[in-house]
Legacy VTK file of the C-alpha trace (Angstrom):
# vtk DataFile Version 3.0
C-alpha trace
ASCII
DATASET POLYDATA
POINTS 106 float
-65.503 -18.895 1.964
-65.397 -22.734 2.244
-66.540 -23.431 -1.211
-64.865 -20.451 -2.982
-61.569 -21.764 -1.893
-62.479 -24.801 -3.251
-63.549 -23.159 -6.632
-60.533 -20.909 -6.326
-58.456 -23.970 -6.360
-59.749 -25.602 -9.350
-59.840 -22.931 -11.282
-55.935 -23.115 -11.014
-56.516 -25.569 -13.838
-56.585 -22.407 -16.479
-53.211 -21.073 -14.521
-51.444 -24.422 -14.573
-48.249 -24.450 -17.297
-45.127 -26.540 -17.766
-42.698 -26.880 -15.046
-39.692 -25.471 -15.812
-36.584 -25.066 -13.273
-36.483 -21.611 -12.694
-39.404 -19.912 -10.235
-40.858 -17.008 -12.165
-42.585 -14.196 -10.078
-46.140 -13.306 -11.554
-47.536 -10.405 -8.689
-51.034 -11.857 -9.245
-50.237 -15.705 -8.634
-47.957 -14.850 -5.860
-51.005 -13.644 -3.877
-52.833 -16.212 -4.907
-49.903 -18.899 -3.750
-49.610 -16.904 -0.223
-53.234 -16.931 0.686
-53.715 -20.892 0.015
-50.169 -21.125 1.932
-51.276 -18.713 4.638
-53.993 -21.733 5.535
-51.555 -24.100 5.932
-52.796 -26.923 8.673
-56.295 -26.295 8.369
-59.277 -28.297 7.126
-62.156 -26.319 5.168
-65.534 -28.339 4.127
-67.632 -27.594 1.306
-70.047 -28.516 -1.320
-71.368 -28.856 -5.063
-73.598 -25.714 -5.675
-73.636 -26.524 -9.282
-72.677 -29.336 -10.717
-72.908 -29.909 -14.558
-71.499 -33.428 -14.598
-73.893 -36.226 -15.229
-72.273 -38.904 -12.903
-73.063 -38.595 -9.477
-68.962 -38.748 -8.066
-69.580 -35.822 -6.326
-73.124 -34.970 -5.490
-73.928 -35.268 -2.456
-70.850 -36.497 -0.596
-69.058 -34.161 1.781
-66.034 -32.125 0.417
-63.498 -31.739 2.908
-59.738 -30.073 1.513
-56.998 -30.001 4.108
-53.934 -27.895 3.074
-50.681 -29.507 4.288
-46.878 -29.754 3.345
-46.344 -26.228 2.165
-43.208 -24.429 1.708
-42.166 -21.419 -0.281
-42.755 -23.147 -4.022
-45.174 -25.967 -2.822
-48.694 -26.894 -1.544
-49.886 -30.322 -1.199
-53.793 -30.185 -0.932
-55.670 -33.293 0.229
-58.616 -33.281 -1.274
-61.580 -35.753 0.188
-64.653 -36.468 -1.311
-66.942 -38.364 0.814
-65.166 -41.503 2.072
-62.517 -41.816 -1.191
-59.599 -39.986 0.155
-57.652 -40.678 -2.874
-56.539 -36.995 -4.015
-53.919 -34.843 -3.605
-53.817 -31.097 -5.047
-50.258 -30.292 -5.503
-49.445 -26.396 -6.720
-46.018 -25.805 -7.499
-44.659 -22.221 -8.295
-42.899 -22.983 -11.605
-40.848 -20.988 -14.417
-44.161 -20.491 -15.985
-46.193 -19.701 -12.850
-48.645 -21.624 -10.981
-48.861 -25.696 -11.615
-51.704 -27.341 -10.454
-51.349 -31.571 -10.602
-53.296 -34.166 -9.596
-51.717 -36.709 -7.344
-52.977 -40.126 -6.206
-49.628 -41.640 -4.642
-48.764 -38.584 -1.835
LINES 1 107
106 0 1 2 3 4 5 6 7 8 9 10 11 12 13 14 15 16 17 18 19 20 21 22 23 24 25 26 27 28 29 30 31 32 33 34 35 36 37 38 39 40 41 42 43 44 45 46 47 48 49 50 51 52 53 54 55 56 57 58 59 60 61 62 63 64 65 66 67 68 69 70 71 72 73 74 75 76 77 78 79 80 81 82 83 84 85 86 87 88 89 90 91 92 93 94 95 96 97 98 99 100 101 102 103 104 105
């Protein structure tokens, strides 16, 4: 379960639209949204199974994601790989749907 939530999570990057001001309900990303919130305060570790990338940024480093700060149309995701502790996932229900982003300064 540890690494499909973490594959679950970036494959938000095919959901992700524009922000827009108005929430839009979408049945399928709702569920999605509720079981990432429904997590909220815990840690989950994981690892590369496959990676196709070249560089070495991930392989083998631990992959820890935490999921904090959520409320009804946010998640804020740290996202830790190995000692660089740098990201932050942040999934926003938008007009669109789902909005993943990629945040360095939370």
């Amino acid at each position: 379960m540890k690494s499909t939530i973490l594959v679950a999570l970036s494959s938000l990057l095919f959901l992700s639209g524009l922000a827009q001001s108005e929430v839009s309900s979408i049945p399928s990303q709702d569920a999605f949204f509720n079981s990432i919130k429904a997590l909220c305060g815990k840690a989950y570790s994981g690892s590369i199974t496959v990676d196709n990338d070249s560089g070495d940024s991930f392989a083998n480093k631990k992959l820890v994601m935490h999921v904090r700060r959520c409320d009804e149309t946010q998640l804020q995701v740290p996202f830790h790989v190995g000692e660089d502790a740098s990201r932050t996932w942040v999934i926003t229900k938008t007009g669109s749907g789902l909005s993943l982003k990629h945040d360095t300064e939370l």
